[in-house]
C-alpha positions, 0 to 999 in steps of 0.5 A: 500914521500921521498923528503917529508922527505928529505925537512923536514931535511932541514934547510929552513924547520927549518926555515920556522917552527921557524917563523910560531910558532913566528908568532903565539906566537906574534898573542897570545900576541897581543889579550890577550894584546888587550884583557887585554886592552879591559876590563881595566883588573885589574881596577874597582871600589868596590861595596858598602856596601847595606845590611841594607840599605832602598831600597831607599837609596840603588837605590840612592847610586848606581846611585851616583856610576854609577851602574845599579840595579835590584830589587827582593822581598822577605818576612821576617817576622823580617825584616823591610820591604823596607830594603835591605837584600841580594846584589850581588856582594858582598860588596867590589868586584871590579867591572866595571862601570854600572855593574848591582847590584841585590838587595832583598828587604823585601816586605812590604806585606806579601804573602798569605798561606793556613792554613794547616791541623793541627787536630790530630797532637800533639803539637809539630807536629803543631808547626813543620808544622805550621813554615814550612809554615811560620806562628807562633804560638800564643795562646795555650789553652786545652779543656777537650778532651780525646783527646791530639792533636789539636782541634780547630785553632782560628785566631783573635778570630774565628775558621779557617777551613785547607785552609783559607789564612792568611798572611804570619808570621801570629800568630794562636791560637791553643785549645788542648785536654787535654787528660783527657776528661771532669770530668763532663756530662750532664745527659741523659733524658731517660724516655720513652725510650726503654730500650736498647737504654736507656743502650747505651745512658748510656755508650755513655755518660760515665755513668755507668748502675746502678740498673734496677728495673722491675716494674709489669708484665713483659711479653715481656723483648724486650718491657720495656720502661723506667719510671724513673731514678736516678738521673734524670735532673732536673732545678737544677742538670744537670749534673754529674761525669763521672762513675756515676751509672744510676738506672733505673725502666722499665715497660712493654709497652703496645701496642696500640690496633689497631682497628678492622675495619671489 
């Protein structure tokens, strides 16, 4: 150990030290040199200016330029199909010869999506859905609903259920409810009908129970029936406003006798 460190304090260790780190020194620069002249450091040509171009023009420029391409597609609904709208390299990057330029094209088919769900959403929620699936809004109508969200979606004229397909940027109609609900309502046939039921009938209709008027004996009040109301629906009155008051006559209703077959 000794005679180790005894050699390295000498001037032929020094020595043999200074020209192990040249020789290294000299082998870097030898392959970056190399390295620089390998790849023509420096040197290059631009990329052309492709954005906006036809997918056509686009190939024929590049080809001219010596360069190599590759093509993707994408859909946008304001941009005319074929055109080139996203290049990379950028435009005017040095670059080497028969580099590869990546092209995107507008696709001149629209891809299909499925029509999303869009009933009991309100408008703006519609309108929000309906471009985060990349169709548009096209008419807007309102239906007496009391209701105010959307009823109905239309493409083309036809009512579309959630999951038809459609192309993509397609335009859909929407039919709203206007939150008032209808002003008027078809009067409801209730002669003949039990009591109880005509009341429901009444109320489900948005009519209100007006007077009930007993005529004759009344032994049993769970079996009257109807036998005449005001107003009734007739050829020439069908229907009335909401609210409106629903008189009615009721009788007791006679029971069939069963016949005795002893």
């Amino acid at each position: 150990m000794n005679k180790f460190w005894a050699y390295v304090k000498t001037r032929q260790f020094r020595i043999t030290l200074l020209m192990a780190l040249g020789s290294l020194f000299a082998v870097l620069l030898i392959i970056f040199f190399s390295l620089g002249l390998y790849t023509r450091h420096g040197s290059g040509i631009p990329v052309p200016q492709l954005k906006g171009l036809s997918v056509e023009k686009a190939m024929s420029v590049l080809q001219e330029q010596g360069f190599e391409y590759k093509i993707d597609s994408v859909y946008v609904g304001d941009q005319p199909p074929g055109s080139v709208v996203e290049q990379d390299p950028d435009p005017g990057t040095f670059v080497k010869e028969n580099r590869t330029i990546y092209l995107t094209v507008v696709t001149r088919l629209a891809p299909p999506v499925a029509l999303p769900d869009l009933e009991s959403y309100t408008y703006r929620e519609a309108v929000a859905v309906i471009a985060n699936y990349g169709l548009k809004v096209g008419d807007t109508t309102f239906r007496s609903d009391i209701a105010n969200h959307v009823l109905e979606v239309r493409f083309g004229g036809q009512v579309i259920k959630p999951g038809t397909m459609l192309p993509k940027g397609s335009k859909i109609d929407l039919v709203l409810g206007n939150g008032q609900g209808p002003s008027e309502v078809e009067i409801p046939d209730l002669i003949n009908q039990d009591l109880n039921e005509a009341k429901f009938a009444i109320k489900g209709a948005g009519l209100t129970i007006g007077t009930i008027t007993f005529q004759g004996s009344i032994t049993d009040s769970t079996t009257v029936v109807v036998v005449e109301q005001t107003p009734m629906k007739t050829d020439s009155l069908n229907k009335v406003s909401i609210g409106t008051r629903i008189d009615l006559t009721v009788s007791q209703n006679k029971r069939p006798e069963v016949p005795n077959t002893q």
